[in-house]
N, C-alpha and C positions, 0 to 999 in steps of 0.2 A: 457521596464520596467526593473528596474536594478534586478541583480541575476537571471534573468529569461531570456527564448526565447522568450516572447511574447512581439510582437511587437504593443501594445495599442495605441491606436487613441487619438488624442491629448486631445480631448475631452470623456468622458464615458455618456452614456447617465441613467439617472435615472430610474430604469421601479416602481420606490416606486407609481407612479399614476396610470399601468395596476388594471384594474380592480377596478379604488378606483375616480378618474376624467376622468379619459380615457376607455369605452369602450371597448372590443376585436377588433372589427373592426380600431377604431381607433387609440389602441397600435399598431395594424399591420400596421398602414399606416404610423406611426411615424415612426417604425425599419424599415420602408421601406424607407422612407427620410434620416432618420440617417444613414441607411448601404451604400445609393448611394455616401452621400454627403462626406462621409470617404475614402481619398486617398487610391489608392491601394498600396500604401508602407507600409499604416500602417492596423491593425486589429479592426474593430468593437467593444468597448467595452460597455459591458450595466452591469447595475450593479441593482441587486436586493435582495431579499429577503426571507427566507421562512414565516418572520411573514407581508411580504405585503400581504393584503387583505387575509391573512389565506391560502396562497400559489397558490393565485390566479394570482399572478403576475409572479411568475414562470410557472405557465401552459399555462398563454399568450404568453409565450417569448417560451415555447419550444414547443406549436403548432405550430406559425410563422416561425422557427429555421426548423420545418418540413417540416412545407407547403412548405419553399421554399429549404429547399435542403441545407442552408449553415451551418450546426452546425461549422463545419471545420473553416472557414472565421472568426467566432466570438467569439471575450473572456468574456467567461461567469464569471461574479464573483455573490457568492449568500452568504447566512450569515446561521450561528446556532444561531438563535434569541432565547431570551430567556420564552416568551410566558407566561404562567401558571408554567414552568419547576420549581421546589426548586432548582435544581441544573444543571443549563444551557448546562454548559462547563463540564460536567463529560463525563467519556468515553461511557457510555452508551446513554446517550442523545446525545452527537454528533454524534456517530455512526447512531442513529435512525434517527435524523435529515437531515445527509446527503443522505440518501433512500430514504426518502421521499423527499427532491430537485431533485436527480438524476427520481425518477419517474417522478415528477412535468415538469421539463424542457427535457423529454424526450433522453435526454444522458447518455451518459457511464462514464464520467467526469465531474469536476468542475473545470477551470481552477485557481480561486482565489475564496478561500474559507476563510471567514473570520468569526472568534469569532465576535462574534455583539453588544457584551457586556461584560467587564468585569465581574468573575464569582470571587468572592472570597471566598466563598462556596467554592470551589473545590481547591485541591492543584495545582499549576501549571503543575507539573510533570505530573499530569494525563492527563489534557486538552493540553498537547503538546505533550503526547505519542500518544494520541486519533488522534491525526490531525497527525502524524507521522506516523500512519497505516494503514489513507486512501491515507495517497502520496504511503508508499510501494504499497497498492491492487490497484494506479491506478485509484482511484476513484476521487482522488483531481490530481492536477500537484503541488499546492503553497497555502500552509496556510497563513494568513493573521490577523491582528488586528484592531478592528473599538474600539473605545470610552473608548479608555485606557490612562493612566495617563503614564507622562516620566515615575516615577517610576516604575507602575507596568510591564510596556514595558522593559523595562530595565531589569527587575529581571526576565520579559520571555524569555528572550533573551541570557542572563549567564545561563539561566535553559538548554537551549535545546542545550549550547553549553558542558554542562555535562555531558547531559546526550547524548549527540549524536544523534540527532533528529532534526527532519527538525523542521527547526526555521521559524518564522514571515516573512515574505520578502516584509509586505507590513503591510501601519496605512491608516487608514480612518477618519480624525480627520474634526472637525469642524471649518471651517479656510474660510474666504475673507475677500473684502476689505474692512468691517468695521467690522468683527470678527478674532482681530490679535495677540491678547497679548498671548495668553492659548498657541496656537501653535508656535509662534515664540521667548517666550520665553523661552521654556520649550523644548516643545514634537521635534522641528526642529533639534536641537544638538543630538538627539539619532538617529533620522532619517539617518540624514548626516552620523554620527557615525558609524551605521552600512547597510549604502546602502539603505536602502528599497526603497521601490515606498511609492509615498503619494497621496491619490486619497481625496482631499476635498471633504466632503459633506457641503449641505448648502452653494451652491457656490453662488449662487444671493442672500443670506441671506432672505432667505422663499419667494425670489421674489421682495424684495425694490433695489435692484440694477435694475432693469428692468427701475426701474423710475415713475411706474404707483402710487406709494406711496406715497402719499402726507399728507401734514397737512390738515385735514377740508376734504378730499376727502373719498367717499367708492367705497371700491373697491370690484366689487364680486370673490371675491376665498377665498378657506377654512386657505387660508394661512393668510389672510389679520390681522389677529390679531399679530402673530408672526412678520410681517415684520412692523410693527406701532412701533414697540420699538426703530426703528433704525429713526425714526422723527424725527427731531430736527435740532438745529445750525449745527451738525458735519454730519449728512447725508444732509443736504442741499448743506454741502459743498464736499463732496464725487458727490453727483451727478449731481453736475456745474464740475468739472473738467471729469465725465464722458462724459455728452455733450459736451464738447469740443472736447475731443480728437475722440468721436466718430462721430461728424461733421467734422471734419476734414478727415476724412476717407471715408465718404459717408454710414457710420455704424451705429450698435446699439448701447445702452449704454450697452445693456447685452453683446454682442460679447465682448465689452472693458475689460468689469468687469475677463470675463473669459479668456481672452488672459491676462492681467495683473498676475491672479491666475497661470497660467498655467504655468508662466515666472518668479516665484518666484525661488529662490532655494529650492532644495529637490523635487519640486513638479514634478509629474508624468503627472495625467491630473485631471482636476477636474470635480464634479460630477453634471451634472444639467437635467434639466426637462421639458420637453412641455404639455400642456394636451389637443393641439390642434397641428395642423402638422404650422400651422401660428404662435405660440406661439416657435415651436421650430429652427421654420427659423430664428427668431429674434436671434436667439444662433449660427448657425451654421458660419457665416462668421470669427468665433474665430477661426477657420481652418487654415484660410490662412491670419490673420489678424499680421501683424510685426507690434509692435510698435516701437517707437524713444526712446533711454536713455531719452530725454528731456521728455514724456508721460509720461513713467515711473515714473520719478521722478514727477512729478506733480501728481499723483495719490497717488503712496506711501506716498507722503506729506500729501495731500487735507485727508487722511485718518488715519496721526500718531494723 
């Protein structure tokens, strides 16, 4: 992960479903899946929330994190969501926020801590002093921004370098292969710009890159409404050249989707999801999955 020591798994896995489609029992059998199937060169990364399920997804990930003894092993990144708050990103709200994560997931740290939503209520100054006094106390290692605009990124980033404070070193932006304009038009050049990590969320776009999404078809998951938008001529034709290249391979179409994400520039690892340990197999051969420039381009094509 660039600016930083941690060494993040190519993939992050989503914990937004602990406690919400997935179980305790079987978020634990998933991070149990996810942490095997993740080379020992690189580190475990899961990525959550304090406003999943009302920090119930957090207290899944740091019972697990307990039970089994590896906090160390795994990079936790969790957010200051903005909830009921007037005022999200103030310093007092974050500070609240992050005690209550650090209780929740049972550790001493946060390794990637991320604003969860832009706060324009508050001045910047504050909300990057705020996150600049849990790196000093040790509480954070690396602040972080999710669902901010080039602009507002940009003018956090000239902010914290004023005022001398730990800056951003990472965007969570909404980005695959048929959601490409917003980030590759925009948010990518400041990315590049100033090094960050870029951990996409909404990497199988709510699940239609899986393929199970069709026209005239129902499908049961709570997702099914959001991934129905991407139906039509131009996802037809997004997931004819995913079955290709992922027949070709003896793979899925979602490993494709995320090995392609994963192999963009700027990008770090992208963010996806299982709500069943079968659901998250279908993901995991993105690991060890190389595509051909020729795939590549067929993809980024079938998708401009």
């Amino acid at each position: 992960m660039p600016r930083t020591d941690l060494v993040a798994s190519d993939l992050c896995l989503g914990a937004n479903v602990f406690g919400w489609t997935a179980d305790e029992p079987t978020s634990h059998a998933l991070l149990d899946r996810f942490a095997d199937a993740v080379p020992g060169t690189q580190q475990p990364m899961v990525d959550t929330a304090e406003m999943y399920g009302d920090g119930r997804s957090e207290q899944i990930l740091g019972a697990w994190m307990a039970a089994r003894g590896c906090r160390d092993r795994v990079v936790v990144a969790t957010k200051a969501s903005p909830g009921r708050k007037e005022h999200p990103l103030s310093a007092g709200e974050i500070r609240a926020a992050a005690e209550r994560s650090l209780t929740n997931l049972r550790t001493d740290r946060i390794d990637v801590y991320y604003a969860h939503y832009d706060d324009e209520s508050t001045p910047l100054e504050e909300t990057l002093q705020a996150f600049d006094e849990l790196v000093q106390a040790g509480k954070v290692r690396y602040a972080a921004a999710s669902n901010h605009t080039a602009a507002r990124l940009t003018e956090a980033l000239d902010i914290a370098k004023q005022l001398e404070v730990t800056g951003y070193v990472a965007l969570q932006p909404h980005y695959n292969l048929v959601e490409r304009p917003v980030y590759e038009d925009d948010l990518r050049d400041v990315v590049a710009g100033a090094d960050l990590g870029c951990f996409p969320y909404f990497a199988l776009a709510k699940g239609f890159l899986t393929g199970k999404y069709r026209a005239g078809e129902r499908v049961d998951s709570p997702r099914a409404k959001g991934a129905a938008a991407y139906v039509g001529e131009r996802g037809d034709r997004v997931l004819a050249a995913l079955r290709e290249v992922a027949d070709a391979h003896g793979t899925t179409g979602a490993a494709v989707a995320l090995r392609w994400l994963a192999d963009r520039p700027t990008v770090t690892a992208p963010i996806a999801s299982g709500r069943s340990v079968e659901q998250l197999a279908d993901l995991l051969p993105m690991l060890d999955l190389v595509l051909t420039d020729d795939e590549h381009a067929l993809l980024t094509t079938a998708s401009a």
